[in-house]
C-alpha positions in Angstrom: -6.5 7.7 -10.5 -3.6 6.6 -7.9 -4.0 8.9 -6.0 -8.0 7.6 -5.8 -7.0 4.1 -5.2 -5.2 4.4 -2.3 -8.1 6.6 -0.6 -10.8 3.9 -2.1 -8.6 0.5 -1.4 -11.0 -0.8 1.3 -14.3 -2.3 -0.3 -15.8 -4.4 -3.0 -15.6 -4.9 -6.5 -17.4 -6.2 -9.6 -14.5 -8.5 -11.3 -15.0 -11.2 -13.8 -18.4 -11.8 -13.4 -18.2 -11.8 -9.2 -17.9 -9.4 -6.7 -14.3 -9.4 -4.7 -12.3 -7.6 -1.7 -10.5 -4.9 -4.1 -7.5 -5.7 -1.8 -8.3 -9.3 -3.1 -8.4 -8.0 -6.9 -5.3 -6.3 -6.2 -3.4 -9.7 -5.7 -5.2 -12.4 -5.5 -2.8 -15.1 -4.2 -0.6 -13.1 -2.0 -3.0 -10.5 0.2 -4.9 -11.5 3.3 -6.5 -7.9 4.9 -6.8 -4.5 4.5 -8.3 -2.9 7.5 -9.2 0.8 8.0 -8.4 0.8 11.8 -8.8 4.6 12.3 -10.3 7.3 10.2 -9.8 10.9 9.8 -13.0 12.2 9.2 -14.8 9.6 8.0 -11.5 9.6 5.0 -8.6 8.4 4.5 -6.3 11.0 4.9 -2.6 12.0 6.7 -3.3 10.0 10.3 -5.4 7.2 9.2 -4.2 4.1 11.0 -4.1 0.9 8.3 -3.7 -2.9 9.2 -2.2 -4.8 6.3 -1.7 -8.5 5.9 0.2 -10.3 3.0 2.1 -13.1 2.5 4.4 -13.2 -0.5 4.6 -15.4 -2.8 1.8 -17.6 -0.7 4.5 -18.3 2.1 3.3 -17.8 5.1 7.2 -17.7 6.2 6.7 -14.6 4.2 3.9 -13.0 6.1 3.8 -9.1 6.5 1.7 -8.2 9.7 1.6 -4.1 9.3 0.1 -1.8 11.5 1.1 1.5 10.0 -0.5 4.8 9.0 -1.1 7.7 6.6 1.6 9.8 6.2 0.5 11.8 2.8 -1.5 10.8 -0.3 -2.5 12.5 -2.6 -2.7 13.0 -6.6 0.7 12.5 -6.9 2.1 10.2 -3.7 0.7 7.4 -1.3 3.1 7.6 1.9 2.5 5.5 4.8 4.7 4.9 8.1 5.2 2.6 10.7 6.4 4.5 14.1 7.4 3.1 17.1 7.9 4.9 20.6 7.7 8.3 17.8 10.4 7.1 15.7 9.6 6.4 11.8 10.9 2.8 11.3 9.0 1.8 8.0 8.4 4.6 5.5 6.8 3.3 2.2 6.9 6.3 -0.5 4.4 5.6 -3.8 4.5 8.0 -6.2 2.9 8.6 -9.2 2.9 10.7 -12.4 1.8 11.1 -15.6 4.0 10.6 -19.0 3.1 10.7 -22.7 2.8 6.8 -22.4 0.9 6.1 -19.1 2.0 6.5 -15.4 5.8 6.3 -14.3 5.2 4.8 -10.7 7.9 4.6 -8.1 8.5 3.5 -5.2 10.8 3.9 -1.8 11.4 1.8 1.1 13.4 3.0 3.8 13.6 0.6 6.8 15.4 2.2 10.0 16.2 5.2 12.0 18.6 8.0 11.0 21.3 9.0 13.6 23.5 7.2 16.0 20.0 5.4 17.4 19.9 3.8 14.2 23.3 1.8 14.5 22.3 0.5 16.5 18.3 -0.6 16.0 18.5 -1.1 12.1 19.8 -4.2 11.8 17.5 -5.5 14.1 14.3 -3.4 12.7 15.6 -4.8 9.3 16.0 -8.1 10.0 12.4 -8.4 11.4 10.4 -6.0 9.7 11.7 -7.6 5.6 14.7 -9.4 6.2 16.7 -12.0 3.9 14.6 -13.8 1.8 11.5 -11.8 2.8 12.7 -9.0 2.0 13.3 -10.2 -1.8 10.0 -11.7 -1.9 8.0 -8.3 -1.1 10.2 -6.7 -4.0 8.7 -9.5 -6.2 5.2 -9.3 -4.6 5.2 -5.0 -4.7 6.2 -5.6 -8.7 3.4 -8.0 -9.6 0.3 -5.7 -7.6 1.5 -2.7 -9.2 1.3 -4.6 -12.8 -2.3 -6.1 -11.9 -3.4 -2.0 -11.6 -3.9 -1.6 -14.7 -5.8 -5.2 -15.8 -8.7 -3.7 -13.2 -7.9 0.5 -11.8 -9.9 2.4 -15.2 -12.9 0.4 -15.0 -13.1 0.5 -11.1 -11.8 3.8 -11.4 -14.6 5.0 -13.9 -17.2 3.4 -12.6 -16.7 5.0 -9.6 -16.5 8.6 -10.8 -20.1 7.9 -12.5 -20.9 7.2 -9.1 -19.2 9.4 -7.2 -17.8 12.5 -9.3 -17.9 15.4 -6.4 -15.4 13.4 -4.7 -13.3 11.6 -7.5 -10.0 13.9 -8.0 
C-alpha cells in the first residue's frame, strides 16, 4: 500500500465529504505542492524529477523548497535524492514492512557528501538544506504525515484498486 502511495501521491481525493490535493490530505496545515516535474514513462519510477513544497509547523521560516528525484520505490522503499553538480546531497530513505500488528515504517535522512569534499560542503549543505530549528521542525512534521496515513491510505488505497487493480501492487 506504501509502496502505491508514493507512485499515486499526485491527484485528488474524496475526503470528509469534499474532494482535496492528496498531498493536501496528507497534511493539511503544513504542505503547499507536490509537482510531478518529469516522468518516466508516463510513471513514477527511478528518475522521475519531484518539486515539493512544505512549511513546518505553518512557518514559513520553515519552508522546504525541494527539487529532488526518484531514486527507488517500490513495495518495500520510497527513496528520493537531491544531486547537485552529480553529487547526492539529500538522500531521503522510506521504508516499509509488514508486522503481525501493521506496518513498521522507517525512515533515513542523510544530508551531505561522503569523503574529504564533504568537510568541507556539509556544514554548509546542512545548514541550508534543514538546519537548526528547521531541521527539528521537519522531524516533527515527517512524524505527524506518516501518523495521518493511516486516518485516509485503506480507503484511498482500496478504492483505487477497484478502480485500478492491473496496476495496484
Amino acid at each position: 500500500m506504501l509502496g502505491w502511495w508514493y507512485r499515486n501521491v499526485e491527484g485528488d481525493m474524496d475526503y470528509a465529504g469534499q474532494r482535496w490535493p492528496r498531498y493536501f490530505v496528507w497534511h493539511p496545515l503544513d504542505h503547499i505542492s507536490y509537482t510531478v516535474t518529469g516522468r518516466i514513462d508516463g510513471k513514477i519510477e527511478p528518475g522521475t524529477r519531484l518539486h515539493i513544497r512544505e512549511a513546518f509547523q505553518r512557518n514559513p521560516e520553515n519552508l522546504l523548497d525541494l527539487r529532488a528525484e526518484v531514486e527507488s520505490i517500490d513495495s518495500s522503499a520510497a527513496i528520493i535524492r537531491k544531486r547537485i553538480a552529480g553529487l547526492t546531497v539529500l538522500r531521503l530513505v522510506n521504508r516499509f514492512t509488514a508486522t503481525a500488528s501493521g506496518t513498521r515504517y522507517v525512515t533515513e535522512m542523510t544530508i551531505g557528501v561522503e569523503g574529504p569534499l564533504g568537510r568541507l560542503l556539509n556544514p554548509l549543505l546542512r545548514r541550508r538544506i534543514l538546519g537548526g530549528a528547521r531541521g527539528q521542525a521537519w522531524i516533527r512534521h515527517h512524524v505527524e504525515e506518516i501518523g495521518l496515513l493511516e486516518h485516509f491510505l485503506p480507503g484511498l488505497y482500496a478504492t483505487a484498486a477497484e478502480l485500478t487493480p492491473a496496476t495496484t501492487p
